[in-house]
N, C-alpha and C positions, 0 to 999 in steps of 0.2 A: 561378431566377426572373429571374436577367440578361439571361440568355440570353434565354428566351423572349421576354422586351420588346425584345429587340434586333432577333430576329425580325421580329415584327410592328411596330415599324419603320421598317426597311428596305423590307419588305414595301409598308409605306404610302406610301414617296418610292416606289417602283415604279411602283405603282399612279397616283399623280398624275402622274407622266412619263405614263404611259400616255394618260391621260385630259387633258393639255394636248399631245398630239401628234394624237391621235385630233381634239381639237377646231382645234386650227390647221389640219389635213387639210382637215376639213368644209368650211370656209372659204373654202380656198383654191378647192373644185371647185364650192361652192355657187353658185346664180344672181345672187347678187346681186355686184356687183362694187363694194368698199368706197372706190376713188377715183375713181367716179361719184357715188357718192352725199353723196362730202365738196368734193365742187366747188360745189355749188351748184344752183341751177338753171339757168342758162344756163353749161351744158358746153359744148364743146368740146374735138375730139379730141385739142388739144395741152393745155388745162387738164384735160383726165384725166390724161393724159400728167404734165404735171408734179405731178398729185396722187398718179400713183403713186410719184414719186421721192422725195417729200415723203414718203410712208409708208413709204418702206422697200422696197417693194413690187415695184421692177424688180430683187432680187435673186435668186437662186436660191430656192427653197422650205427646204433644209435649213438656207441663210445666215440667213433670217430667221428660223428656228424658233430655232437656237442662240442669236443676238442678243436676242430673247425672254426665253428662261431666262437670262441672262447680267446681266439685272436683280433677280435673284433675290439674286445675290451680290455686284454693286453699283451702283455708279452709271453711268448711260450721256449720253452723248449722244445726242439727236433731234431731225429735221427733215431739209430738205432741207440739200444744201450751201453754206454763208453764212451761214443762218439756225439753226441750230440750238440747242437750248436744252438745258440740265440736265435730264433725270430723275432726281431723288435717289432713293436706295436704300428699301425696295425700288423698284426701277420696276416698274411695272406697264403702263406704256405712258402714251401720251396720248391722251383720246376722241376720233375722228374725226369726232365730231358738235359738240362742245362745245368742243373743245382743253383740257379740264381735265383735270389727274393723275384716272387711275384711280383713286389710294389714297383722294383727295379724292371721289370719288364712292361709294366703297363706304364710306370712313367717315362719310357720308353720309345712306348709306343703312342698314347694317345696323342703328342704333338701334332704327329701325322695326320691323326684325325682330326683333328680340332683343324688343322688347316685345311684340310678338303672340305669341310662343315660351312667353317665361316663365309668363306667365298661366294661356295654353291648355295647357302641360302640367301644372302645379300640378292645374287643375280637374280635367283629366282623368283624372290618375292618382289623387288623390281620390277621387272617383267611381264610376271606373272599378274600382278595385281596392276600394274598401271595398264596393259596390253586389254587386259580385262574390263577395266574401267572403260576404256577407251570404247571396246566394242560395244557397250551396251548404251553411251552415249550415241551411238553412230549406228544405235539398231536398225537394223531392215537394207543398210547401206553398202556401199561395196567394201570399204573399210570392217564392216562386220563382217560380212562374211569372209574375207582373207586371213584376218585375228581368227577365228573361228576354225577355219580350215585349214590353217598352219597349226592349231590347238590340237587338230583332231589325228596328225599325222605325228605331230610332235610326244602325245600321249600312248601312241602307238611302236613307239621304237625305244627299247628296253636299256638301258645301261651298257650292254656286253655289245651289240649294234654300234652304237654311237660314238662309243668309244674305242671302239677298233678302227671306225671310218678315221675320224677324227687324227688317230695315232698313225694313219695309212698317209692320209693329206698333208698333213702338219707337220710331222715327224722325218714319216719316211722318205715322201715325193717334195714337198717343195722346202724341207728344210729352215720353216721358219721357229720352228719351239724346238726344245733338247729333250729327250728322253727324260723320264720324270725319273728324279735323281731320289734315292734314298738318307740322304747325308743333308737336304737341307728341309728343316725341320718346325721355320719359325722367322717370322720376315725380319727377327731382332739379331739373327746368327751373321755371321762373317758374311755370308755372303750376302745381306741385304736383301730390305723391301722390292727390289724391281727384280733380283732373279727367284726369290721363293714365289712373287706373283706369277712370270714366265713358268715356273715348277708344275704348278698347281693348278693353271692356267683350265687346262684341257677334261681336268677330272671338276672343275667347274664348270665348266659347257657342257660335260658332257649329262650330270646330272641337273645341271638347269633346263635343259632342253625337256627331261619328262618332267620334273617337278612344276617346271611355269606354265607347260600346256594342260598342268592339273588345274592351276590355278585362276589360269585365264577362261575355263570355263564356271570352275566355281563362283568367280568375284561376276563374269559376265552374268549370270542367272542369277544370283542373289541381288545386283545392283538392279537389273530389271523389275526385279520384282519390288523391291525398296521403291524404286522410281513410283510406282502406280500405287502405295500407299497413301492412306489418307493425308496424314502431315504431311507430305510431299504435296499434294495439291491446295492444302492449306498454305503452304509457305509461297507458294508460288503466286496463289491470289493477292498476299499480303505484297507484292511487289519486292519480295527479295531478291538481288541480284542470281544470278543462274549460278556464278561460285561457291556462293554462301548454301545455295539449298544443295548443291550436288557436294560437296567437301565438308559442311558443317552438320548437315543432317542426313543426306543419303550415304557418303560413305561412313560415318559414325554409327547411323542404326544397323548398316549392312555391314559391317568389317567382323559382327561376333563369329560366323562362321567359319572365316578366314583366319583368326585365333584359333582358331582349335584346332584346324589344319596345322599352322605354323608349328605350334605346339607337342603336336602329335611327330610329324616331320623330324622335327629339331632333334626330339628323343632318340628317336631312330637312327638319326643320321651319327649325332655323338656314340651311339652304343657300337657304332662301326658300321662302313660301308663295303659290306663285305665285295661285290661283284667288282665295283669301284677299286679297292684298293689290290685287288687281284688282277686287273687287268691292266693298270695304271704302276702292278708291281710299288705298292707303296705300303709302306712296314708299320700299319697303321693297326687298330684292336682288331678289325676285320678279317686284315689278312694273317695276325698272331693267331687269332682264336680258330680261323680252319685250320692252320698247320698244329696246333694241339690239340685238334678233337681226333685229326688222325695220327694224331702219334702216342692219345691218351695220356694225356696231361692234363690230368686231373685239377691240378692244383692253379694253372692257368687258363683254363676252362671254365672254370668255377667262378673265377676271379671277374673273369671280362662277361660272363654272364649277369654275375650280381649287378658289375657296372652298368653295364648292355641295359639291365632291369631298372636300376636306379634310372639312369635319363629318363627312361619313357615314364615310370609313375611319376617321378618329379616333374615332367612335363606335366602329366593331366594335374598333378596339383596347382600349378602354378595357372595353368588355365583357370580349373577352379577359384582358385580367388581369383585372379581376373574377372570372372562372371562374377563372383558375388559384388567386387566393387560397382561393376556398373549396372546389377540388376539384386537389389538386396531379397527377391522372392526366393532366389538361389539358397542362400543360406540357411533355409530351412528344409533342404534336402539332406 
């Protein structure tokens, strides 16, 4: 079992090497050029000039990639020559827009996220897996087919949809939620558990509504299928209660799937919900990381991508051992 985790890993510093060399690439060839854009508005060839020396920027491309990673493991110097200031460990760089630490931005921001995250996956996996469960015990039934049919409309309406309706009904026309504020950040702040819930409310619905119509067909067709397995007709002979075989062995054999979902999901949703936190106006890594890709800020770009990357491989690891603990065949992949 060492092993394997050591594996996967390794695996995952790979992968983020990968995906922070692949992203300083883009950058570099991309159109926008990052010491034009931190000059100001009255440029000038020789204040580009010295804005790219200020960023680092008049070095060779693999100089500044390694100086990059090089904050990883501790503290650097940044600036120009004369001027240069501390980035404490990690560095993450300094914003080309703002001049504030990176870390100071994304710890900033990710609060944001982590609260639209927690919520909407609570609801959804709720829902989503008991709704599910529900329709495949009630198979062929009209209970099934409503679960099913509300699945199928629900998987069908996109984040930017739902969350306009939503903001339309709620917000504008009947006045019962407030405009999702940017100042409350965390249901431990001043203003408390019941109004960061009210906050956050709507960008929970609105991404549970596609995530649990995923779900409610995923868990429906896996449990069905579970159902008509051998053990299932085994235990059923054996006179065990209807609880015990549908909780204790059918949703136990059938839930690996729904793990990898969750898994996959979770990553995603932590690395930022971009559509979500753009339409809901919430200052989350999503909505940071569009407004620096278009203003070329590189160095916060870079940052919430690495993070962006990190959830999602730490998800599949953490799945991964997940399956290895409950199927040890795993481990020798």
């Amino acid at each position: 079992m060492v092993g394997f985790f050591t594996r996967r890993v390794i695996g995952l510093v790979i992968l983020l090497l990968v995906v922070s060399f692949v992203t300083f690439a883009l950058f570099q060839i991309g159109p926008t050029d990052p010491a034009a854009a931190s000059c100001g508005q009255e440029c000038t060839p020789e204040r580009i000039e010295q804005a790219r020396i200020a960023l680092g920027m008049d070095k060779p491309f693999l100089t500044q990639y390694l100086t990059y990673l090089s904050g990883f493991f501790h503290s650097r110097m940044i600036g120009p020559p004369g001027a240069q200031q501390m980035c404490s460990w990690p560095c993450l760089g300094i914003s080309f827009q703002t001049n504030e630490p990176v870390t100071t931005i994304i710890g900033r921001a990710l609060p944001f996220t982590l609260s639209i995250a927690v919520g909407a996956i609570v609801l959804w996996t709720l829902f989503g897996v008991g709704f599910g469960l529900l329709a495949a015990l009630r198979r062929g039934k009209g209970t099934d087919k409503a679960i099913v049919g509300a699945a199928s409309i629900g998987v069908s309406l996109p984040v930017p949809v739902t969350g306009l309706v939503l903001l339309l009904v709620f917000v504008s026309t009947l006045h019962w939620l407030p405009f999702t504020s940017n100042t409350i950040s965390s249901p431990f702040g001043p203003a408390g558990p019941g109004a960061w819930a009210a906050n956050y409310f709507l960008p929970w619905v609105a991404l549970a509504i596609l995530f649990s119509a995923q779900y409610v067909r995923i868990t429906r067709n896996n449990m069905i299928e579970t159902f008509g397995e051998d053990f299932m007709r085994t235990a059923r002979a054996k006179g065990l209660s209807r609880q015990r075989i549908v909780f204790r062995h059918g949703v136990r054999a059938g839930i690996t799937p729904i793990i990898t979902m969750l898994g996959l999901d979770i990553g995603v949703l932590l690395g930022g919900a971009v559509l979500t936190e753009q339409i809901f106006s919430v200052p989350g890594l999503g909505f940071t990381a569009v407004h620096a890709a278009v203003a070329g800020d590189l160095p916060v770009t870079m940052a919430i991508t690495m993070l962006a990357a990190f959830f999602i491989i730490a998800a599949n690891v953490v799945v991964d051992v997940v399956y290895a603990g409950i199927d040890p065949r795993v481990r020798i992949s």
